[in-house]
ZAMARGU-4260 file (C-alpha; in steps of 0.2 Angstrom, whole numbers, plus 5000, padded with zeros to 4 digits):
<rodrens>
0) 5760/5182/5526 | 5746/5191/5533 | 5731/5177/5535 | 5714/5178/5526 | 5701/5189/5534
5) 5687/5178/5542 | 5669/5181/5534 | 5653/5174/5541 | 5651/5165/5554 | 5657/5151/5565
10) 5649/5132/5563 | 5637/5125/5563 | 5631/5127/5544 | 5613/5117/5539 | 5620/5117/5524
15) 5638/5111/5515 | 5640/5115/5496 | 5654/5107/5485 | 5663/5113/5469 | 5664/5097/5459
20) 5682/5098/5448 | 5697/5096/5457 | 5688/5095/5476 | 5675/5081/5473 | 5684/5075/5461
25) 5703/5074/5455 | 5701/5080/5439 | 5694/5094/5429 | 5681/5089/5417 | 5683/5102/5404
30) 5700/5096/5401 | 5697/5078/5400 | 5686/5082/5387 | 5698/5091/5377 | 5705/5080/5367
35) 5716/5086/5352 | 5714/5104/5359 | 5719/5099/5377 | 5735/5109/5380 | 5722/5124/5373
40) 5710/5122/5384 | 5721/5117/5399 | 5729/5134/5398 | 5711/5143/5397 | 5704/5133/5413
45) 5718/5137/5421 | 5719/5156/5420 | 5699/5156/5424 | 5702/5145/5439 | 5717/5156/5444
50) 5706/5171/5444 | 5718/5177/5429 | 5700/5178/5414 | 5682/5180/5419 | 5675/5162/5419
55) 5662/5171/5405 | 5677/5175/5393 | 5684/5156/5391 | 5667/5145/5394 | 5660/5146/5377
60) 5677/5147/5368 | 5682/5130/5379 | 5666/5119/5373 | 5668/5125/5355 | 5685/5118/5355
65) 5679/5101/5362 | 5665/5099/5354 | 5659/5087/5368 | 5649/5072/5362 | 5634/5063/5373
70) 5644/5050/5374 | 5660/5059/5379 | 5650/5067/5392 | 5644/5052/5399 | 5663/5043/5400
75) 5667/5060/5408 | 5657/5057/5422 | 5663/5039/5424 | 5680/5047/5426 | 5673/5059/5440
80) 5668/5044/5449 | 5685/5033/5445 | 5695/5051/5450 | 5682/5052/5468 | 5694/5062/5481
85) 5700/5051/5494 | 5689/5052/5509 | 5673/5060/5498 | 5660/5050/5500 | 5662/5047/5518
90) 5661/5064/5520 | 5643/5065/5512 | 5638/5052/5522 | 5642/5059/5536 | 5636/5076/5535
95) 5621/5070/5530 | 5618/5058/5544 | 5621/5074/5552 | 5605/5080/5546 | 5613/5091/5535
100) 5611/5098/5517 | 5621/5093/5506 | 5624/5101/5486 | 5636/5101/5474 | 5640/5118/5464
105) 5649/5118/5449 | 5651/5126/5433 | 5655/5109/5424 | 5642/5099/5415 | 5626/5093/5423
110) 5627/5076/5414 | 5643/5070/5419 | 5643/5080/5437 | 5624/5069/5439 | 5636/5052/5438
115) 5648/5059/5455 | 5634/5065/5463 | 5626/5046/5461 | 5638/5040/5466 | 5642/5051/5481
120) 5623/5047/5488 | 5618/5066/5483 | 5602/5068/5475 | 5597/5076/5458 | 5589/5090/5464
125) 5604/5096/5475 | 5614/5097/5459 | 5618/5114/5452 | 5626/5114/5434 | 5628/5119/5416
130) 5616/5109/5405 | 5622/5104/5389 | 5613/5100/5373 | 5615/5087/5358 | 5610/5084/5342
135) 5600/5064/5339 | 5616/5062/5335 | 5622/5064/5350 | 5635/5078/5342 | 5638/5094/5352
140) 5623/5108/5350 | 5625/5123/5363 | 5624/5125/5383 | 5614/5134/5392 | 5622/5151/5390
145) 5609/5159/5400 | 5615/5147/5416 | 5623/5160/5431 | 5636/5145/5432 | 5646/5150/5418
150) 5651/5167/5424 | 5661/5173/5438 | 5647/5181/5447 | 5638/5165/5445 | 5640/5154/5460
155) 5635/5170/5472 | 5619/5172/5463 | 5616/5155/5464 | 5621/5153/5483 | 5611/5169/5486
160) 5596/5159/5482 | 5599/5144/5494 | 5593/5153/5511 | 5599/5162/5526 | 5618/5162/5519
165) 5628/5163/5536 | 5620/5143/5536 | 5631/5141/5520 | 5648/5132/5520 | 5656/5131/5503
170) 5672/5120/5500 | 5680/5124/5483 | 5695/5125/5474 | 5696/5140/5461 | 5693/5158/5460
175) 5674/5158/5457 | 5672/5147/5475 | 5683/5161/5482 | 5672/5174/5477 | 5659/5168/5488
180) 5668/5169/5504 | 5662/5185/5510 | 5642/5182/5507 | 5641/5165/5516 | 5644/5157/5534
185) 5662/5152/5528 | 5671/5146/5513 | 5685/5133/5516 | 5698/5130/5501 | 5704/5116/5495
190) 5720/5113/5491 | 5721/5093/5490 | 5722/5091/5472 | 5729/5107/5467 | 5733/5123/5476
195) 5729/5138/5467 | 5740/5155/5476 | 5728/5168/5476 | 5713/5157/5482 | 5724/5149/5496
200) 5733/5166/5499 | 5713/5174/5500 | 5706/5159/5511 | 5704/5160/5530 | 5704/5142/5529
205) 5712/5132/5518 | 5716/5109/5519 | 5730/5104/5509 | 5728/5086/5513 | 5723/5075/5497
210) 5709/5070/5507 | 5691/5078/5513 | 5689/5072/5527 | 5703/5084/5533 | 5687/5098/5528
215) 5677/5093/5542 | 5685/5103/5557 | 5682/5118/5549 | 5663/5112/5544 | 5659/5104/5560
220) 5656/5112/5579 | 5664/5104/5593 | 5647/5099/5598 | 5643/5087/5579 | 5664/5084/5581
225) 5661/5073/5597 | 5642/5066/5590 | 5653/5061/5577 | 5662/5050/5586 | 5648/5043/5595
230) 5645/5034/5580 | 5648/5017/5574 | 5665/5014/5567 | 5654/5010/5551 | 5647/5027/5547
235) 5662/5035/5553 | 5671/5046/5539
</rodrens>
């Protein structure tokens, strides 16, 4: 197999983005929210993530069929933190201790993806997600439809806004992540939760460890490597 082309440039990145289903966490969140319609909807997520539908032909159709409650949503994001990949939060913490900035990126839910990043120690403001709205109910009323995040273009333009992009890493799982490897400093896949061919086949890097620590190699220089550690055991990932 021929590898990958490399695109960008080598570490160090000021900045380290995350996709949040099936990297940060071990789930994904559509899904879960499924219900009665889950082998539907399953099928659907799976073709998007595969690169098989533009993300913009099943997103829409996907929430109509789960009709997603507030209260649903916000169980969903208790599930993101009980399905936390191994080895996630000791990432975080150590890239930022790096001085580093840290974001997640995702076409999921901004209220349930808000719970993981809590809990991962990442703040609001470096969340990037598809709001959702609810009736006083709390019944499903729409999403942003207007949100770059639930196209396939969508994580690009949003990247593309972030700053100088060969300081961009981005570690993602599915087609859409893929999509950004050419317009950032470099794009690491990750297969730890589930290994999609033509994103792993397309990646110049890929970690198949259940685990994200096995990211940092490929995020760190040799120089933040060996300050790493320097560190106490503690704040070692």
């Amino acid at each position: 197999m021929t590898a990958a082309p490399e695109h960008g440039a080598p570490p160090p990145f000021a900045h380290i983005v995350f996709d949040c289903d099936s990297t940060l966490s071990a789930i994904e969140g559509i899904d879960e929210l499924a219900r009665a319609q889950r082998a539907e909807i399953a099928r659907l997520t799976e073709r998007a993530m595969a690169g098989e539908l533009r993300l913009e032909e099943v997103y829409g159709r996907r929430l109509e069929l789960a009709q997603p409650t507030a209260a649903r949503i916000a169980a969903l994001g208790r599930q993101y933190v009980e399905t936390c990949v191994p080895g996630a939060r000791e990432t975080v913490r150590v890239l930022q201790q790096l001085g580093k900035r840290v974001s997640i990126l995702s076409g999921g839910l901004r209220p349930a993806v808000m719970v993981l990043a809590r809990h991962l120690g990442i703040p609001g403001e470096e969340v990037f997600a598809v709001e959702v709205f609810h009736d006083e109910s709390g019944a499903y009323d729409g999403y942003d439809v207007l949100s770059a995040l639930t196209r396939d273009d969508g994580k690009p333009r949003v990247l593309a806004g972030f700053g100088a992009p060969r300081t961009i890493a981005l570690v993602g799982d599915g087609a859409t992540d893929l999509r950004c490897a050419p317009s950032i400093g470099r794009f690491v896949a990750f297969a730890g939760v589930v290994a999609r061919a033509k994103v792993v086949e397309g990646s110049a890097h890929v970690v198949r460890e259940n685990d994200l620590r096995a990211t940092l190699p490929f995020l760190l220089s040799p120089a933040e490597r060996t300050l790493v550690a320097t560190l106490p055991t503690s704040a070692r990932p």
